[in-house]
N, C-alpha and C positions, 0 to 999 in steps of 0.2 A: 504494500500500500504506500503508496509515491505523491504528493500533493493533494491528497482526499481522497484520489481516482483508486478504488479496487476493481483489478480485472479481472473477471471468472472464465473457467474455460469447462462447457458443459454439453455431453453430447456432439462433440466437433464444431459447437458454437461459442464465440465470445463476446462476455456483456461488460460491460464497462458500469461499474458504480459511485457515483459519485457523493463522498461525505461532506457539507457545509456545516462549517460551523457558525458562531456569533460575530466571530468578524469578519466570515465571508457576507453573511446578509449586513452589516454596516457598512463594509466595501458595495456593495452592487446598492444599497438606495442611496448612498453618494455619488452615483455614478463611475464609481471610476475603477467599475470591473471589465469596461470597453477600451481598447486602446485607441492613442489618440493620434486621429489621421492627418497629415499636413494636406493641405491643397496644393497641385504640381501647376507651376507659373511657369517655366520654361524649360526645357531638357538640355545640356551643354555635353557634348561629349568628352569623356574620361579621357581619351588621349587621340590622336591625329588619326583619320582613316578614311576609308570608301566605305557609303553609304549600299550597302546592298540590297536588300527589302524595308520597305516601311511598314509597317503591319497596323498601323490607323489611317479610320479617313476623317475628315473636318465634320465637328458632331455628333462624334463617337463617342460613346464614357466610357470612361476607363477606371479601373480600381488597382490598387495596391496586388504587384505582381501581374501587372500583365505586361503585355510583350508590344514594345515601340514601335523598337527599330531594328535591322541587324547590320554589326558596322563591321565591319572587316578590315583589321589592324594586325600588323605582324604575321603575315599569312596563317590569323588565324579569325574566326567568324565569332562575334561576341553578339546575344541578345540586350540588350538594354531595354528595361522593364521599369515599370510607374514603380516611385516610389511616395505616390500620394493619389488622390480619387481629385477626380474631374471631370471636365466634357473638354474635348479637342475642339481650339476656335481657330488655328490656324497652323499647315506646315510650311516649315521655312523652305524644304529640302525635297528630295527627289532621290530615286535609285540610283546608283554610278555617281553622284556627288561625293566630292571630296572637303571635308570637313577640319576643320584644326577642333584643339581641345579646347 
């Protein structure tokens, strides 16, 4: 039993039980058993590369972990993924563009 969670394992099924205590219910009516999300205002790329796939379009929403762009730096292909919730109101960029950091 790991952070409240007991997991049982019965008949080749597993059930996850979850124990709260007094100050898990004072955490959740404070709210602050949700974590807190920033809003994504502009994406800058980690380091110098070619633009390969864009994987949003203008008006899209996107949430924490999804998938941008994919930029390709150092003959190797990186995903760059939301690290905040939004709606898509403009791309700067295009496939086969080349980007600085």
């Amino acid at each position: 039993m790991e952070e409240g969670i007991l997991t049982l394992k019965l008949n080749h099924r597993v059930f996850e039980v979850k124990k709260g205590g007094p100050l898990d219910e004072l955490i959740a009516s404070l709210g602050m058993d949700k974590p807190k999300l920033r809003k994504l205002k502009q994406l800058k790329a980690p380091m110098p590369g070619r633009v390969v796939s864009v994987a949003v379009e203008v008006g899209q929403s996107i949430e924490v972990g999804d998938p941008l762009l994919t930029l390709e730096a150092m003959k190797m292909e990186n995903v760059l993924k939301a690290e905040g919730v939004g709606v898509v109101k403009a791309i700067a960029i295009q496939a086969q563009d080349v980007v600085d950091k």
